[in-house]
N, CA and C atoms as an extended XYZ file, in Angstrom:
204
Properties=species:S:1:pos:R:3:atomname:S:1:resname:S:1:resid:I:1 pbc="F F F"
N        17.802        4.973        5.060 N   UNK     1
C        17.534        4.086        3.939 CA  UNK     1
C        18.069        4.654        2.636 C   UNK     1
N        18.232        5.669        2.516 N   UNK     2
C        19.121        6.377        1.463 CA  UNK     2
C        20.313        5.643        1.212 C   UNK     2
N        20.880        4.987        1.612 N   UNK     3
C        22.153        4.536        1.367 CA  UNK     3
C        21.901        3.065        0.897 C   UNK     3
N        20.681        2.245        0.428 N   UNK     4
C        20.275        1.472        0.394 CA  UNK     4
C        19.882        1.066       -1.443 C   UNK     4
N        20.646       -0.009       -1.888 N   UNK     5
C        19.964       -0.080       -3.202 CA  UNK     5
C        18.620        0.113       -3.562 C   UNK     5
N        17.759        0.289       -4.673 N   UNK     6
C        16.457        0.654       -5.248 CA  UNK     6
C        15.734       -0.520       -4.620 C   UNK     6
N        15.993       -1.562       -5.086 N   UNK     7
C        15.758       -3.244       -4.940 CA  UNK     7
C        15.751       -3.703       -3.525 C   UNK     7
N        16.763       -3.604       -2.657 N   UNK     8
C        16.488       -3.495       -1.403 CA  UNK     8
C        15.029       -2.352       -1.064 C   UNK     8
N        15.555       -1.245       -0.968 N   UNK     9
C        14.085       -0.103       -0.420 CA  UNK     9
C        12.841       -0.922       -0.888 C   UNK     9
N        12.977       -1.692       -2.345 N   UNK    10
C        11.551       -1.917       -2.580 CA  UNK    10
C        10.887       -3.447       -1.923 C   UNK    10
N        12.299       -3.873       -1.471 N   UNK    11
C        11.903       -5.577       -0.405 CA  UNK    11
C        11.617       -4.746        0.520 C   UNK    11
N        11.954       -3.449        1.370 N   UNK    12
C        11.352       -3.253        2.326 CA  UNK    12
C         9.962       -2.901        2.600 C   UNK    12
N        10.107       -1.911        1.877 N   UNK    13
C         8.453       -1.679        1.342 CA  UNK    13
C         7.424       -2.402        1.650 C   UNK    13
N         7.859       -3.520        0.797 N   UNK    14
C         7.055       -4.595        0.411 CA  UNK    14
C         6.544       -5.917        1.724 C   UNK    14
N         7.936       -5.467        2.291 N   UNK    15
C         7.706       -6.197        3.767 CA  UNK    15
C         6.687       -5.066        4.997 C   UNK    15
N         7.066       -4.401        4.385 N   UNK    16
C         6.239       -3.376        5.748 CA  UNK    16
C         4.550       -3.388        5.243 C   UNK    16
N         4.407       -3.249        3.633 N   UNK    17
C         3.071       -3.276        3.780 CA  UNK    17
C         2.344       -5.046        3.915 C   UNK    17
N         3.143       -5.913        3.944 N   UNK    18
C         2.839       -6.951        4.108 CA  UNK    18
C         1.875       -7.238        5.851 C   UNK    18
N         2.963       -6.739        6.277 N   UNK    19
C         3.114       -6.397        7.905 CA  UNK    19
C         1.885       -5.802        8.560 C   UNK    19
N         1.488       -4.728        7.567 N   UNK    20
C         0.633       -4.186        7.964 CA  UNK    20
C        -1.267       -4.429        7.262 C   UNK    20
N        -0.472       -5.269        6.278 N   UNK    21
C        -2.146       -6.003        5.662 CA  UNK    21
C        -1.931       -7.227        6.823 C   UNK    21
N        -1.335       -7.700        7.677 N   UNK    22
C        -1.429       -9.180        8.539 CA  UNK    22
C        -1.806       -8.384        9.679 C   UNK    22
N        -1.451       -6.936        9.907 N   UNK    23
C        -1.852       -6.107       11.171 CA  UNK    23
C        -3.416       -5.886       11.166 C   UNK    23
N        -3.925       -6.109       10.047 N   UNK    24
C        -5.146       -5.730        9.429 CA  UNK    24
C        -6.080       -7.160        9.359 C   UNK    24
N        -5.666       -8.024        9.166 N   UNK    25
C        -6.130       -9.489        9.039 CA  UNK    25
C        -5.956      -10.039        7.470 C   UNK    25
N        -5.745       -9.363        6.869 N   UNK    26
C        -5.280       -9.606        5.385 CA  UNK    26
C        -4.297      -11.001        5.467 C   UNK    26
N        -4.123      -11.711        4.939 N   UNK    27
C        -3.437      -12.908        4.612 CA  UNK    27
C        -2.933      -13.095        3.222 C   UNK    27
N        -1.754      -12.515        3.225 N   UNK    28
C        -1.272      -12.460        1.406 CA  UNK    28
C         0.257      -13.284        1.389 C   UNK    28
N         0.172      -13.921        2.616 N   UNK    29
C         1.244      -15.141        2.882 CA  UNK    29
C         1.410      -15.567        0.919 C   UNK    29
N         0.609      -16.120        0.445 N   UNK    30
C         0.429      -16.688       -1.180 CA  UNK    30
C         0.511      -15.829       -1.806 C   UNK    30
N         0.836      -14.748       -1.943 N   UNK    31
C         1.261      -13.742       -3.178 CA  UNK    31
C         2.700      -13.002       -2.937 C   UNK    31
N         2.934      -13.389       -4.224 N   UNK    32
C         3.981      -12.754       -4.550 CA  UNK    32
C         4.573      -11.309       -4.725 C   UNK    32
N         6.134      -11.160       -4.402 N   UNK    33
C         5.993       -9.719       -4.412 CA  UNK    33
C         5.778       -8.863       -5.660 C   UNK    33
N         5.690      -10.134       -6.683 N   UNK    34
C         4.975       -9.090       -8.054 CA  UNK    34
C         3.441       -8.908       -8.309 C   UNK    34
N         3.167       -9.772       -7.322 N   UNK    35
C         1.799       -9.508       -7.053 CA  UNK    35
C         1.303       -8.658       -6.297 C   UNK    35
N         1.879       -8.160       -5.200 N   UNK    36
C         2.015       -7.180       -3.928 CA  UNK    36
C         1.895       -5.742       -4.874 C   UNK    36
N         3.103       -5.712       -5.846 N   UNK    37
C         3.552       -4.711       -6.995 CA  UNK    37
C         2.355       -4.291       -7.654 C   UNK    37
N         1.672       -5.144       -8.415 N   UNK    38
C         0.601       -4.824       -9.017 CA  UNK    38
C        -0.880       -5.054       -8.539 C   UNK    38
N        -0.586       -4.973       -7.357 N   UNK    39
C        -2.021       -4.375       -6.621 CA  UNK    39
C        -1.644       -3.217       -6.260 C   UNK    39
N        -0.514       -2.925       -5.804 N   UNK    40
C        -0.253       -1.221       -5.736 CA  UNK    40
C        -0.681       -0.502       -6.712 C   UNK    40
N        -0.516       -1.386       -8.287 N   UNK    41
C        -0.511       -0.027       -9.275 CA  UNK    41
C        -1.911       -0.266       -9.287 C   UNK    41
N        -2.571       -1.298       -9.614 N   UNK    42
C        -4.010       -1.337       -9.785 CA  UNK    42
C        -4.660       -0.528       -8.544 C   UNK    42
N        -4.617       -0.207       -7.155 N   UNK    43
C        -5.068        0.359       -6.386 CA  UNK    43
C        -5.224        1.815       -6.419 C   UNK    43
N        -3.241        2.146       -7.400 N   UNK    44
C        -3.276        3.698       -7.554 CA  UNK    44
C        -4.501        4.881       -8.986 C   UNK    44
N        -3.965        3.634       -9.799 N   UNK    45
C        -5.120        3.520      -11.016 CA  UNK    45
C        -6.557        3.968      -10.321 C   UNK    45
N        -7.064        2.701       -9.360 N   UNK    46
C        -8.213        3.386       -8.715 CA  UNK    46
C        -8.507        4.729       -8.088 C   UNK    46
N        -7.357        5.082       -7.434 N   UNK    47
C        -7.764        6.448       -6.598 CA  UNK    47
C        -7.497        7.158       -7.509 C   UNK    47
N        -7.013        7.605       -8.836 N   UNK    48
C        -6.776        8.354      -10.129 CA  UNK    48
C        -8.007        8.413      -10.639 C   UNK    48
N        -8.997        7.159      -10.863 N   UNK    49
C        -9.979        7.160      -11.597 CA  UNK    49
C       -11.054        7.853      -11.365 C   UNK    49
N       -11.201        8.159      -10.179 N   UNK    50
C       -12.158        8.408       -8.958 CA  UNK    50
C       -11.958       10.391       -9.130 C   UNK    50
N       -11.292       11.090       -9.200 N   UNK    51
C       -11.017       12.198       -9.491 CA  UNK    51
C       -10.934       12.830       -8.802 C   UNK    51
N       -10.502       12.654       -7.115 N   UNK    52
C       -10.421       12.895       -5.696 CA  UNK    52
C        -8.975       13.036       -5.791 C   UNK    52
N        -8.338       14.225       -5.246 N   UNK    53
C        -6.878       14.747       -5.050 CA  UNK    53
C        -6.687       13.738       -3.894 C   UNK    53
N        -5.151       13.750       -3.898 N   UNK    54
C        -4.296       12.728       -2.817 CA  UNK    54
C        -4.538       13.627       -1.800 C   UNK    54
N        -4.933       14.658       -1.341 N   UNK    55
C        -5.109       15.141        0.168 CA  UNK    55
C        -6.668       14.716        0.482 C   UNK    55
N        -7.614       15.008       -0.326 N   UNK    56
C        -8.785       14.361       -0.151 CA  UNK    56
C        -8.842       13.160       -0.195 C   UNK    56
N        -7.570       11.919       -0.529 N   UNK    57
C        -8.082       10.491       -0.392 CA  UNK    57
C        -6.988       10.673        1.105 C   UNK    57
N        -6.680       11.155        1.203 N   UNK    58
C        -5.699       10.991        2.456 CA  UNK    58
C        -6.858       11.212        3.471 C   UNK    58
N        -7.330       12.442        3.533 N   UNK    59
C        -8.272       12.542        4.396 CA  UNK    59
C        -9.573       11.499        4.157 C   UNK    59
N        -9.989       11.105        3.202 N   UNK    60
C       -11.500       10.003        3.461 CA  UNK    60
C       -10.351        9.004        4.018 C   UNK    60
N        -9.568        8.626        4.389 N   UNK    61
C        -8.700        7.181        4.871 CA  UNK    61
C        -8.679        7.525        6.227 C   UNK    61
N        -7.893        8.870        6.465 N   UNK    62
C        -7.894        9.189        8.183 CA  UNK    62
C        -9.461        8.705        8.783 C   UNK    62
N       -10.534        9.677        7.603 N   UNK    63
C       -11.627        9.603        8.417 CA  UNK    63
C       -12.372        7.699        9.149 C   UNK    63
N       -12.352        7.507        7.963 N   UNK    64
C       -12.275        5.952        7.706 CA  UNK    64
C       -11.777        4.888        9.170 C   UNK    64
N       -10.216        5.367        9.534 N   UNK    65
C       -10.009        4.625       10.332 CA  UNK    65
C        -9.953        5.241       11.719 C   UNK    65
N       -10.531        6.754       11.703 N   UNK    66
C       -10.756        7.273       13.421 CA  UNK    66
C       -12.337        6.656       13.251 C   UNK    66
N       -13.455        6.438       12.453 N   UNK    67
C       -14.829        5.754       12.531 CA  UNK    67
C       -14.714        4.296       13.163 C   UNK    67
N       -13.623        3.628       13.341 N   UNK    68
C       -13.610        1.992       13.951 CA  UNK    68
C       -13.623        2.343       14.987 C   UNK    68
């Protein structure tokens, strides 16, 4: 994917996490990919706010989905 414009990588992205909120039961068929965009940032905002390092939110997520 390196060889791939910015804009492309970020339609992919955007398709894979789509993919995987419909893998999930999520239905975001009606939003847009600037909407897709800014639930990312609003989501990252959240795990910032919270004051939990990215290896500790990595790990409460693993834990999270070996508990289903």
């Amino acid at each position: 994917m390196r060889f791939l414009s910015e804009g492309k990588k970020e339609q992919i992205y955007i398709a894979r996490l789509r993919a995987e909120l419909a893998f999930w039961g999520h239905d975001v068929s009606d939003m847009t990919d600037e909407e897709i965009k800014e639930g990312i940032l609003k989501m990252g905002e959240m795990i910032a706010k919270c004051g939990m390092t990215t290896k500790e939110v990595e790990n409460a997520f693993r834990t999270l989905v070996n508990c289903t």
